[in-house]
PDB file of the backbone (N, CA, C, O) and the ligand in Angstrom, with CONECT records:
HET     ZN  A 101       1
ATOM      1  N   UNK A   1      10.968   8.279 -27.877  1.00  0.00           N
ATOM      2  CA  UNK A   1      11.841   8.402 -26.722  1.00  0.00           C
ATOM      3  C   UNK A   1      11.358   7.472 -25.625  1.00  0.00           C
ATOM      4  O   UNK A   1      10.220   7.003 -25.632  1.00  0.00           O
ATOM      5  N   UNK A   2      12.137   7.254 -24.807  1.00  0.00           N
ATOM      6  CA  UNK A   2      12.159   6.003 -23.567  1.00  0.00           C
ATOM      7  C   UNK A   2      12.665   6.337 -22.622  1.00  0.00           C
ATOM      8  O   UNK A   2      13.713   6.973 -22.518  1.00  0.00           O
ATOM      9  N   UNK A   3      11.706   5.794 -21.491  1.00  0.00           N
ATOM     10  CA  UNK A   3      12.244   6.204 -20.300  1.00  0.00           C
ATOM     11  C   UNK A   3      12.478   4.584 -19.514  1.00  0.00           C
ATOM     12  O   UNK A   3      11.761   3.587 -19.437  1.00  0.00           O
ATOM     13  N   UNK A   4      13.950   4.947 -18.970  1.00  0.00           N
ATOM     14  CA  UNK A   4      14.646   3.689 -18.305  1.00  0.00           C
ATOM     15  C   UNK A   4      14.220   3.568 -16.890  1.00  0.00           C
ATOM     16  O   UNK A   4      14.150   4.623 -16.259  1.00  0.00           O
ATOM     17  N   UNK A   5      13.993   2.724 -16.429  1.00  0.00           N
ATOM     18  CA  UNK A   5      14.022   2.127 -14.846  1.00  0.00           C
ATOM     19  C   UNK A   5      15.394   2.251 -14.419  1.00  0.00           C
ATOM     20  O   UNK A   5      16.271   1.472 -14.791  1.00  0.00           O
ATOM     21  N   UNK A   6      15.621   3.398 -13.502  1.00  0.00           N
ATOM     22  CA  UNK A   6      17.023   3.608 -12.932  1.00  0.00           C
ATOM     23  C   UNK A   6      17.537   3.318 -11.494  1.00  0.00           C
ATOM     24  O   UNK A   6      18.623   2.991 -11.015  1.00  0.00           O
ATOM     25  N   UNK A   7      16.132   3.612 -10.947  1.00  0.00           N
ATOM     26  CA  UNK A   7      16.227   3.514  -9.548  1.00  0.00           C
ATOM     27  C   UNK A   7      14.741   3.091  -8.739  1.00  0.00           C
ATOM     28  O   UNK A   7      13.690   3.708  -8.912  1.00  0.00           O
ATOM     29  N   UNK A   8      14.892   2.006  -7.904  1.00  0.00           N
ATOM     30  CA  UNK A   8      13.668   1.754  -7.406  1.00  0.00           C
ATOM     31  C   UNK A   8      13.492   1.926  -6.191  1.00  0.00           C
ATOM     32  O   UNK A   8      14.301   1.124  -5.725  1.00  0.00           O
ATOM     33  N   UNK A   9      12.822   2.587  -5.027  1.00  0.00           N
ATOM     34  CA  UNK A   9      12.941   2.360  -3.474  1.00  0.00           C
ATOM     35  C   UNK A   9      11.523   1.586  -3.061  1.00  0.00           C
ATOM     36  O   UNK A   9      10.488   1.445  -3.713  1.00  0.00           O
ATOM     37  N   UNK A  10      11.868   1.157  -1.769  1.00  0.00           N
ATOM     38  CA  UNK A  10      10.444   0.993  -1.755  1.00  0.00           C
ATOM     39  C   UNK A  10       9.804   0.531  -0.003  1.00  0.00           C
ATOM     40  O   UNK A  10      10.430  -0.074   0.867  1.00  0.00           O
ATOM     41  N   UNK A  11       8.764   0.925   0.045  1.00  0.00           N
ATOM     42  CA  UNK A  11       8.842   1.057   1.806  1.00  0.00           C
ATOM     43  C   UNK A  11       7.373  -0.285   1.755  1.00  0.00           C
ATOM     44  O   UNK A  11       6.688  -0.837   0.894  1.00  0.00           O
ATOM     45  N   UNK A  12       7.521  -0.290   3.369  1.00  0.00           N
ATOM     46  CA  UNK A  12       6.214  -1.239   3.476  1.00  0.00           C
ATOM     47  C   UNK A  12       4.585  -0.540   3.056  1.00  0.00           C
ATOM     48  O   UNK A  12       4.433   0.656   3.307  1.00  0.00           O
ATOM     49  N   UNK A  13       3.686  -1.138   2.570  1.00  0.00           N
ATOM     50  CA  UNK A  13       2.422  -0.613   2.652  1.00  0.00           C
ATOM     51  C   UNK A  13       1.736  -0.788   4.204  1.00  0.00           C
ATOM     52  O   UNK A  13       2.282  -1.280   5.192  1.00  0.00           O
ATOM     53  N   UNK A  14       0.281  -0.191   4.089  1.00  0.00           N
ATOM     54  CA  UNK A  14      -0.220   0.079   5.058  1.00  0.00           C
ATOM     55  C   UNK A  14      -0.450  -1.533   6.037  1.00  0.00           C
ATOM     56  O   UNK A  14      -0.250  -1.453   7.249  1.00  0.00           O
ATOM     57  N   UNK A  15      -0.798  -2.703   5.533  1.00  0.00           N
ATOM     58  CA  UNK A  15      -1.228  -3.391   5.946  1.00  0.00           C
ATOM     59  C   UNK A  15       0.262  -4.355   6.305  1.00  0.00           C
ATOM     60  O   UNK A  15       0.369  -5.449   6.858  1.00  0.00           O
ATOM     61  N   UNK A  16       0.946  -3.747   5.930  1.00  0.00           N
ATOM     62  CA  UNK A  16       2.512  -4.962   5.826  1.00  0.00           C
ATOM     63  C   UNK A  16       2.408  -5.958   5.077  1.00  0.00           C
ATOM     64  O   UNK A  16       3.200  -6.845   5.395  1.00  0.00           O
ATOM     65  N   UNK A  17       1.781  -6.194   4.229  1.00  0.00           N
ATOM     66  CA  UNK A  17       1.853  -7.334   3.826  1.00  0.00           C
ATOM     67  C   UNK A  17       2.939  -7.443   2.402  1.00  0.00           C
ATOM     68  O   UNK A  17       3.640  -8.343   1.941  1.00  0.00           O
ATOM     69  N   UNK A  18       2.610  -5.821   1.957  1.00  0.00           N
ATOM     70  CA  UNK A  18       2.915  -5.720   0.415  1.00  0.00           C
ATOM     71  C   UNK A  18       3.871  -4.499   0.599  1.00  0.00           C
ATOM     72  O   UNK A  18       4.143  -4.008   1.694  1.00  0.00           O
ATOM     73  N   UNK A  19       4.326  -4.089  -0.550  1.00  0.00           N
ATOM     74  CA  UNK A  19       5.230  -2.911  -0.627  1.00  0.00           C
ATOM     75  C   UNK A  19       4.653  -1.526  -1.547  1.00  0.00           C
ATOM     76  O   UNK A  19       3.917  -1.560  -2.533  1.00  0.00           O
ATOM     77  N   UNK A  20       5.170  -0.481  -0.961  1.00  0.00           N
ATOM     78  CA  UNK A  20       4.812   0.674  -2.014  1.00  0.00           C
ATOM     79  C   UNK A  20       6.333   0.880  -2.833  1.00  0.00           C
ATOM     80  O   UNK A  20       7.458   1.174  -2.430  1.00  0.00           O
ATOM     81  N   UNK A  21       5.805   0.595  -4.083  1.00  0.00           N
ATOM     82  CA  UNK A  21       6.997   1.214  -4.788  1.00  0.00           C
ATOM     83  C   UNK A  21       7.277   2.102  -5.463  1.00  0.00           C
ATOM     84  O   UNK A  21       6.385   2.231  -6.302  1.00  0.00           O
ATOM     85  N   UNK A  22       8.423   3.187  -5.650  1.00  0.00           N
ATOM     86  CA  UNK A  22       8.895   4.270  -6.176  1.00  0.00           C
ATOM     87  C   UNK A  22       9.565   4.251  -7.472  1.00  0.00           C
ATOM     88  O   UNK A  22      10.784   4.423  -7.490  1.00  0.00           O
ATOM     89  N   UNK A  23       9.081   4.109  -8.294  1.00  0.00           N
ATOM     90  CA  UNK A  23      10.900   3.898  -9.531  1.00  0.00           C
ATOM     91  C   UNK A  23      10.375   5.649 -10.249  1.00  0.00           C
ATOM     92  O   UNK A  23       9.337   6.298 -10.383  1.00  0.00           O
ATOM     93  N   UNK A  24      11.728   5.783 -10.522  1.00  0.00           N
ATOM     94  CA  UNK A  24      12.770   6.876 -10.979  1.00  0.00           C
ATOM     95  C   UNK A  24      12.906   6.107 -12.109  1.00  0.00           C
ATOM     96  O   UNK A  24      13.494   5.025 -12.092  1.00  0.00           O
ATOM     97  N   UNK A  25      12.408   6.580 -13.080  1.00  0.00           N
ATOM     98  CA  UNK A  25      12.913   6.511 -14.480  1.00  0.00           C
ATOM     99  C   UNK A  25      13.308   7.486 -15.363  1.00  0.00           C
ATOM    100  O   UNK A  25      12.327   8.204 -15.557  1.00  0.00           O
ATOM    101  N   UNK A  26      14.834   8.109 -16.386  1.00  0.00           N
ATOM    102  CA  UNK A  26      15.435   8.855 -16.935  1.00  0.00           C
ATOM    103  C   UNK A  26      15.319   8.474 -18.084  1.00  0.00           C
ATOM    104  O   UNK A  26      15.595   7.333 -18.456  1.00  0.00           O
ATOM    105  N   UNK A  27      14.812   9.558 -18.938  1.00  0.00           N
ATOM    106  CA  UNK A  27      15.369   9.539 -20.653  1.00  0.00           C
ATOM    107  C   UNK A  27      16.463   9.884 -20.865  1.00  0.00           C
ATOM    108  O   UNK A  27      17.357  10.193 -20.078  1.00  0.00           O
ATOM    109  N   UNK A  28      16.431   9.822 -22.609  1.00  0.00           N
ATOM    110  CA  UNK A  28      17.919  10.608 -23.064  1.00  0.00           C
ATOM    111  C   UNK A  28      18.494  12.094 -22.989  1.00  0.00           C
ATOM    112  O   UNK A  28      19.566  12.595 -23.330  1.00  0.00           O
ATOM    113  N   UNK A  29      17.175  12.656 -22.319  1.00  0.00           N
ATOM    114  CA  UNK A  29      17.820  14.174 -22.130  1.00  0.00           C
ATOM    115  C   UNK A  29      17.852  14.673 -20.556  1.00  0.00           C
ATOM    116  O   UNK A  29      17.802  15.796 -20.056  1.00  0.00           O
ATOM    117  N   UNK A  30      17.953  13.393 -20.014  1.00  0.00           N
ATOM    118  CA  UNK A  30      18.091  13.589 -18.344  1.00  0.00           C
ATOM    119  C   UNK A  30      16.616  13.906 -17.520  1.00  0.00           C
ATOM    120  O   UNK A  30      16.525  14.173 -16.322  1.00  0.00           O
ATOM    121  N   UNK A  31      15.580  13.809 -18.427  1.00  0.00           N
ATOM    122  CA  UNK A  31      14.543  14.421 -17.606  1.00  0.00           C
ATOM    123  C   UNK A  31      13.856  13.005 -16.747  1.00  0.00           C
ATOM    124  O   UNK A  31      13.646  11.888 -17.221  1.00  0.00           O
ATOM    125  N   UNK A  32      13.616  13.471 -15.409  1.00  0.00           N
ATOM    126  CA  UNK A  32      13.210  12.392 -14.757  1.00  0.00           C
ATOM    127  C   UNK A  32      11.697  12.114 -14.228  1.00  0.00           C
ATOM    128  O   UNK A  32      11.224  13.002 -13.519  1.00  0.00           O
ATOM    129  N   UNK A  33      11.219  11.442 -14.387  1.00  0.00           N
ATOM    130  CA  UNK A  33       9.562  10.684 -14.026  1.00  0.00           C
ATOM    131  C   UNK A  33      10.070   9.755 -12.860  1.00  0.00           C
ATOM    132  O   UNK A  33      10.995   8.943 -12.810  1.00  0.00           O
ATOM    133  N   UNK A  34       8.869  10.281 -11.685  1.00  0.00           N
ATOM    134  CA  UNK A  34       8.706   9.057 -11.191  1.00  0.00           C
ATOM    135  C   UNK A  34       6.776   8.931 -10.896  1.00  0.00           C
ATOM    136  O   UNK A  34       5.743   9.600 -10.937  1.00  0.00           O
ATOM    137  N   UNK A  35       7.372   7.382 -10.560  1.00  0.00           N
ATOM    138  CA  UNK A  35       5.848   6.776 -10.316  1.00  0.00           C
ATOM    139  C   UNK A  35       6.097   6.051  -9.030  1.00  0.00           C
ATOM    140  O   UNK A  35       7.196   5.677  -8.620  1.00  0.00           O
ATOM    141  N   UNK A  36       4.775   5.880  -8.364  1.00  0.00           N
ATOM    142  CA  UNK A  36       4.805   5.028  -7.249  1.00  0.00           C
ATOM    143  C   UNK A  36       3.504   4.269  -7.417  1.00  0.00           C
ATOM    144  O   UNK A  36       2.439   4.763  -7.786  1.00  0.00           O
ATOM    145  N   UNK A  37       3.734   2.984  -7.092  1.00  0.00           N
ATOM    146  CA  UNK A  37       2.649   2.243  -7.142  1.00  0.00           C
ATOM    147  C   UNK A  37       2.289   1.017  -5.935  1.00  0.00           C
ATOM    148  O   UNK A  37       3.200   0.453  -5.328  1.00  0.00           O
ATOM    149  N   UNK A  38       1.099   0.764  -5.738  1.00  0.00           N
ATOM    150  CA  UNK A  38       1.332  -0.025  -4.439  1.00  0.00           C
ATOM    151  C   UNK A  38       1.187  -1.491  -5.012  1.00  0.00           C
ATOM    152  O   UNK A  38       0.415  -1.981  -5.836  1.00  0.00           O
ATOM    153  N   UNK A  39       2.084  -1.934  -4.362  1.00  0.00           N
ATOM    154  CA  UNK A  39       2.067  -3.542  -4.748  1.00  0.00           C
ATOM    155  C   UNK A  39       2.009  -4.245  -3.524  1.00  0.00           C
ATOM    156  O   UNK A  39       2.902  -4.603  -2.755  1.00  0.00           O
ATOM    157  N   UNK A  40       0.217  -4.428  -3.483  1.00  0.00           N
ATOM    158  CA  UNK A  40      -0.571  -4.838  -2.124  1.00  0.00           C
ATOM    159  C   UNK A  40      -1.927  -5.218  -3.100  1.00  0.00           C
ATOM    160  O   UNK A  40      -2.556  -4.432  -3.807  1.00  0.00           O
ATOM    161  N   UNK A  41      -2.138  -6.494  -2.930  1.00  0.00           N
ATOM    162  CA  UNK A  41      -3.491  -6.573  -3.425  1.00  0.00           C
ATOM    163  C   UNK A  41      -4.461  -6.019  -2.489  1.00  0.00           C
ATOM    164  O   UNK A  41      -5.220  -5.218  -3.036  1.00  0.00           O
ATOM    165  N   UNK A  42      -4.703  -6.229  -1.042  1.00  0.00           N
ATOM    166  CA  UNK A  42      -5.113  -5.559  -0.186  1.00  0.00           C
ATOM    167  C   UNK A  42      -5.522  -3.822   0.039  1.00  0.00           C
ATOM    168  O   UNK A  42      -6.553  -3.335   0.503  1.00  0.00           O
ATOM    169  N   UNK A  43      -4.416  -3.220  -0.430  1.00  0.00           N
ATOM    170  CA  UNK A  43      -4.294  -1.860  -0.056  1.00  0.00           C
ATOM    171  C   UNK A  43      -4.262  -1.365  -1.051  1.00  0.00           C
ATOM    172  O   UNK A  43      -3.896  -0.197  -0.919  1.00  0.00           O
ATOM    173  N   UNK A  44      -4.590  -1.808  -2.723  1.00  0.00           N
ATOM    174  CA  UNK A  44      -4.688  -1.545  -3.458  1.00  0.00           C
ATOM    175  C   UNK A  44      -6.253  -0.901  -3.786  1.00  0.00           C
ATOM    176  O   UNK A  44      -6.541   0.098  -4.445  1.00  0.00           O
ATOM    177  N   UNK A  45      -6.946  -1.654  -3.227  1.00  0.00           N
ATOM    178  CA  UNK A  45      -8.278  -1.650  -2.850  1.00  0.00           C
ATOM    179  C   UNK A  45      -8.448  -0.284  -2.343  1.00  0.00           C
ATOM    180  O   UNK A  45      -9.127   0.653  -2.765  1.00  0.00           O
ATOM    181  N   UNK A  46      -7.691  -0.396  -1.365  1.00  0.00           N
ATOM    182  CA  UNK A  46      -8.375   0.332  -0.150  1.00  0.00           C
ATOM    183  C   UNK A  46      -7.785   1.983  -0.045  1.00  0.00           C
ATOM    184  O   UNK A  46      -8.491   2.960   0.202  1.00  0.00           O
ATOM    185  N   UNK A  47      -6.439   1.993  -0.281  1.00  0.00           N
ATOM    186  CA  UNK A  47      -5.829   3.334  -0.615  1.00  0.00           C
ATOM    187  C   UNK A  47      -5.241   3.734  -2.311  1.00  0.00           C
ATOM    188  O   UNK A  47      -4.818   3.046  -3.239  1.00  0.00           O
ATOM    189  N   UNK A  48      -5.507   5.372  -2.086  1.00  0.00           N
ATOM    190  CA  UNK A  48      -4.960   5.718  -3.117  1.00  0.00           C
ATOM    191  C   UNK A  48      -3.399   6.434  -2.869  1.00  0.00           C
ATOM    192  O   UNK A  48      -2.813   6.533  -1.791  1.00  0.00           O
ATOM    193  N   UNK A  49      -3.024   6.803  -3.946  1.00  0.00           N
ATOM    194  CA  UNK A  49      -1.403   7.662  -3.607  1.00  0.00           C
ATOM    195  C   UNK A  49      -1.747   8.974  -3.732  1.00  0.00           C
ATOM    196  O   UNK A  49      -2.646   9.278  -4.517  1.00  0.00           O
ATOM    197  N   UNK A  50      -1.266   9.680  -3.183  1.00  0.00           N
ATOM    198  CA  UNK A  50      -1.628  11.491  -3.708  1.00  0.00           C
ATOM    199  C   UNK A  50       0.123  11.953  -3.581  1.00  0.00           C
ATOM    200  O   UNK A  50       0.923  11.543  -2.740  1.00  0.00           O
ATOM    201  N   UNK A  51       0.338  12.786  -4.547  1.00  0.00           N
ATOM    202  CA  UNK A  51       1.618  13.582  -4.406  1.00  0.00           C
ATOM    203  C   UNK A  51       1.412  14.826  -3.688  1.00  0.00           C
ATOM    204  O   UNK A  51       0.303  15.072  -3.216  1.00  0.00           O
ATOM    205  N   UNK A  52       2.728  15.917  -3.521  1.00  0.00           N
ATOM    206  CA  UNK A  52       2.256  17.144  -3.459  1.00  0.00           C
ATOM    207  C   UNK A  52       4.535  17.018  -3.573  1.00  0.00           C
ATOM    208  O   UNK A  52       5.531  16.509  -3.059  1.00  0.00           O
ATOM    209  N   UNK A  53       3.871  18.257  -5.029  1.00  0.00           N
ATOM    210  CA  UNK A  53       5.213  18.434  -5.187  1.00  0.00           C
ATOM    211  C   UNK A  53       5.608  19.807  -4.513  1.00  0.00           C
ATOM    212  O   UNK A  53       4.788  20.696  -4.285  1.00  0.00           O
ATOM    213  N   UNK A  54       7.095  19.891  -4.189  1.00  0.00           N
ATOM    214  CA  UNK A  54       7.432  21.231  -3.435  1.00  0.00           C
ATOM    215  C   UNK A  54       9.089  21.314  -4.059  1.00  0.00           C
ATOM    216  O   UNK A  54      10.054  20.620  -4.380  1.00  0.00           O
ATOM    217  N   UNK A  55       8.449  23.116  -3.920  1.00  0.00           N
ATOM    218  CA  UNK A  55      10.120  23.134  -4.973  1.00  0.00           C
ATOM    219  C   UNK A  55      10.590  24.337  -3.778  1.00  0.00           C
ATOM    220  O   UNK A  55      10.108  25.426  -4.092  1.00  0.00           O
ATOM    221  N   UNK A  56      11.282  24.392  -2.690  1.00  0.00           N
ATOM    222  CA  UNK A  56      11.908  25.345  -2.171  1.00  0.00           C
ATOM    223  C   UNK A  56      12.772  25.679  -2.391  1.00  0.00           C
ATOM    224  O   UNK A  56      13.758  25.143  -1.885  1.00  0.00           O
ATOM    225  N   UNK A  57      12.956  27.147  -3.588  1.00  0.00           N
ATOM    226  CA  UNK A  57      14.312  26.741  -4.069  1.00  0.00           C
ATOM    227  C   UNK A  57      14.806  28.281  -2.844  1.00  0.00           C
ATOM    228  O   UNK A  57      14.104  29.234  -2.504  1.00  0.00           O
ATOM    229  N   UNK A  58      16.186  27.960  -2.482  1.00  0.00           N
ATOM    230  CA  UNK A  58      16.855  27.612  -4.025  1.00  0.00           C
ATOM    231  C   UNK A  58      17.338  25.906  -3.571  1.00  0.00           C
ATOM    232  O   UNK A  58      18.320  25.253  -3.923  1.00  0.00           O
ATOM    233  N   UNK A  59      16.285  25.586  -2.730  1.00  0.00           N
ATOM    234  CA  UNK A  59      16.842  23.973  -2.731  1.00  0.00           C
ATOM    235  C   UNK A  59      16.311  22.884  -3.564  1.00  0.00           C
ATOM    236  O   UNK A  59      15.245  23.052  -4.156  1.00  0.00           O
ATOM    237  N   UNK A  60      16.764  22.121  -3.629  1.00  0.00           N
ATOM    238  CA  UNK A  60      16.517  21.040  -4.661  1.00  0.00           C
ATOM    239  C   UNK A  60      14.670  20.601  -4.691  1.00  0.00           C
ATOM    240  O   UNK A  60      14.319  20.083  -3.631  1.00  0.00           O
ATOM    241  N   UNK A  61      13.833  20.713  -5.469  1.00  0.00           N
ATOM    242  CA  UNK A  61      12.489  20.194  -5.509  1.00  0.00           C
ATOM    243  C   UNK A  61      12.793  19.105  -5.571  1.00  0.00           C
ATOM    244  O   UNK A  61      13.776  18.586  -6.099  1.00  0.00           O
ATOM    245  N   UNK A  62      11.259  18.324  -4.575  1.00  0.00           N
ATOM    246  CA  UNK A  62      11.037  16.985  -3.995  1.00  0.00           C
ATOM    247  C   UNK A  62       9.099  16.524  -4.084  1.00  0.00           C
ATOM    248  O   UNK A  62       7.985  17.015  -3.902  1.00  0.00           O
ATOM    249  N   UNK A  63       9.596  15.605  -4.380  1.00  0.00           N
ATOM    250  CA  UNK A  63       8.176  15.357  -3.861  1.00  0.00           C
ATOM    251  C   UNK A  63       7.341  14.235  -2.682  1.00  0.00           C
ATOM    252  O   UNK A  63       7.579  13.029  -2.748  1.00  0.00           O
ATOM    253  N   UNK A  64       6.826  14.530  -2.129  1.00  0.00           N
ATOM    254  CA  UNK A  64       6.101  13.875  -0.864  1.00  0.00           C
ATOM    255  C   UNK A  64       5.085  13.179  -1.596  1.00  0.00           C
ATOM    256  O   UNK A  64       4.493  13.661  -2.561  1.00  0.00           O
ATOM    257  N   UNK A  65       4.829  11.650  -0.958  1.00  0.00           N
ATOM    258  CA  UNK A  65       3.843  10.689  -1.204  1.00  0.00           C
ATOM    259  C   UNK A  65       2.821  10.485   0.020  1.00  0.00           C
ATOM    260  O   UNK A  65       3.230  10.588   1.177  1.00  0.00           O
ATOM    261  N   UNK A  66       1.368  10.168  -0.295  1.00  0.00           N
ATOM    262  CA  UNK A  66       0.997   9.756   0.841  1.00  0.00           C
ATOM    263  C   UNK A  66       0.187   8.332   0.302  1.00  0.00           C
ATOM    264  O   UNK A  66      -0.097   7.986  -0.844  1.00  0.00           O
ATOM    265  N   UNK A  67       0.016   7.865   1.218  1.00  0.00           N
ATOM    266  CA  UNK A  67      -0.967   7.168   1.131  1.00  0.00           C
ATOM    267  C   UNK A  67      -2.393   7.271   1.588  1.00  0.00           C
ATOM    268  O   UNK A  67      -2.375   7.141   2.812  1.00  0.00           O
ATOM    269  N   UNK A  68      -3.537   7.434   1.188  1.00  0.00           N
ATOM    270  CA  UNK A  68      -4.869   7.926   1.302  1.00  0.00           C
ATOM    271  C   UNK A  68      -6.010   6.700   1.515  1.00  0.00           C
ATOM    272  O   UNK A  68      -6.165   5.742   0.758  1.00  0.00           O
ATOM    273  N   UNK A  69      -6.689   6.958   2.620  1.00  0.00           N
ATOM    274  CA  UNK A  69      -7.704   5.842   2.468  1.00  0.00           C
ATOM    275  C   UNK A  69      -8.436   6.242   1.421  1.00  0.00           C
ATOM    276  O   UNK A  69      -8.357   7.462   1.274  1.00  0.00           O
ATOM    277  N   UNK A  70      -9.380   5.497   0.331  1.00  0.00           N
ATOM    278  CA  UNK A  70     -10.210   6.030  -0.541  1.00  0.00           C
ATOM    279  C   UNK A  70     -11.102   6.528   0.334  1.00  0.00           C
ATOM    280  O   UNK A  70     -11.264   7.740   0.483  1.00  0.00           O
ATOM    281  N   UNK A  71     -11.894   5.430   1.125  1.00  0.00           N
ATOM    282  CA  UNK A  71     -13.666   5.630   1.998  1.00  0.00           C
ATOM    283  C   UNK A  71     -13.147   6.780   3.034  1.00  0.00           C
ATOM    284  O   UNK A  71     -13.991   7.492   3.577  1.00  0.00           O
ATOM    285  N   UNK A  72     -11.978   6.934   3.266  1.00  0.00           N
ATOM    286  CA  UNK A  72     -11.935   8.291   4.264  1.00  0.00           C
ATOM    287  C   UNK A  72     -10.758   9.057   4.371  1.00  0.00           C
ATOM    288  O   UNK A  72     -10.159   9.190   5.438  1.00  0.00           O
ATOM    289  N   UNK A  73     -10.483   9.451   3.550  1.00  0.00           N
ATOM    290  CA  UNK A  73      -9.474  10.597   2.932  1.00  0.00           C
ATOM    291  C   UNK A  73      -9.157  10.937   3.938  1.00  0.00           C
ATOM    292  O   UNK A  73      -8.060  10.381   3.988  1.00  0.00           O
ATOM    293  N   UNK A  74      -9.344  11.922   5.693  1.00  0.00           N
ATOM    294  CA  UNK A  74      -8.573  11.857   6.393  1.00  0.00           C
ATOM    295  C   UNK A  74      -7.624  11.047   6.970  1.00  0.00           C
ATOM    296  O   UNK A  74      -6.819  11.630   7.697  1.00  0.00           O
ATOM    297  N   UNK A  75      -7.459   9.436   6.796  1.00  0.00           N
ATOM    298  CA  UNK A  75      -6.460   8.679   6.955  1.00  0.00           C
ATOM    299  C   UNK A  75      -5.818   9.035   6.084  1.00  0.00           C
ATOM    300  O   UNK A  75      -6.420   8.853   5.026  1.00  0.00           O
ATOM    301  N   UNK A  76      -4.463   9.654   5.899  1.00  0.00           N
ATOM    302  CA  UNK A  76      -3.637   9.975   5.201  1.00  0.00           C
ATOM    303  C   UNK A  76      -1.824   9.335   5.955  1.00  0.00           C
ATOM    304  O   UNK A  76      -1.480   9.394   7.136  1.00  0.00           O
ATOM    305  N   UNK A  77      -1.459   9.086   5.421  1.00  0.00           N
ATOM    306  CA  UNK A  77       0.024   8.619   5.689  1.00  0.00           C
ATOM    307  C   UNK A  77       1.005   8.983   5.009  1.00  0.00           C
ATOM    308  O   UNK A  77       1.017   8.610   3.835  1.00  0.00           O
ATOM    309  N   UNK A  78       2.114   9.803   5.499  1.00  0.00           N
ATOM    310  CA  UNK A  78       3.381  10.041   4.562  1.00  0.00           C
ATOM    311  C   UNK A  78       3.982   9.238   4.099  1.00  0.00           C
ATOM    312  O   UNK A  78       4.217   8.610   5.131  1.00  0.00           O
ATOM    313  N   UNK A  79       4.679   8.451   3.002  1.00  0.00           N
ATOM    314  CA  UNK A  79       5.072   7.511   3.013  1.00  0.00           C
ATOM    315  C   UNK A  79       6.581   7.726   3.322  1.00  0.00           C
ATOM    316  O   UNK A  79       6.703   8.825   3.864  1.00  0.00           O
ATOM    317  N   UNK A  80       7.659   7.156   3.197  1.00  0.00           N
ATOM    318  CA  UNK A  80       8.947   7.363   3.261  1.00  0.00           C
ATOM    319  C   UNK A  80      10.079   6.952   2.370  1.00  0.00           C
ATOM    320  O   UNK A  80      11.030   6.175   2.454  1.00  0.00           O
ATOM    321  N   UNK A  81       9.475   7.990   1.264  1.00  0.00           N
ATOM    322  CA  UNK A  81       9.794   7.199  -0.185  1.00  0.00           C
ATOM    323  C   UNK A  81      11.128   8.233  -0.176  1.00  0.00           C
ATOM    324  O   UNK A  81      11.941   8.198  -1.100  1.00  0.00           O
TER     325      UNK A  81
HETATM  326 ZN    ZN A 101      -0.907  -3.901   2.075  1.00  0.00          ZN2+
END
């Protein structure tokens, strides 16, 4: 089974230089993956991504991205994926 590239968003990274990107990819039975990855040679280095998924139902589950300094984990940033 395979999962398609359906949808991509993608916001600035920390340093502006590069982008964080989101893709949404669907198989054949509708189930959906996503990934985000930073495409920053810079901030690639330097931050990691952390999720935190939230399902309030009865509303639709979502998930929140941040961006994390590695050397100091309290720099944290929501992203606006
Ligand atoms: Zn950057």
């Amino acid at each position: 089974m395979s999962y398609e590239g359906v949808s991509k968003k993608s916001v600035s990274c920390a340093c502006g230089k590069g982008r964080v990107v989101l893709t949404v990819s669907e198989n054949d039975w509708n189930q959906v993956r996503e990934s985000v990855s930073i495409e920053c040679e810079y901030c690639r280095n330097v931050y990691r991504i952390e999720s935190k998924y939230c399902c309030p139902k009865p509303m639709h589950d979502y998930t929140i991205y941040y961006l994390v300094e590695i050397d100091n984990p309290g720099n944290k940033r929501q992203l606006d994926l």
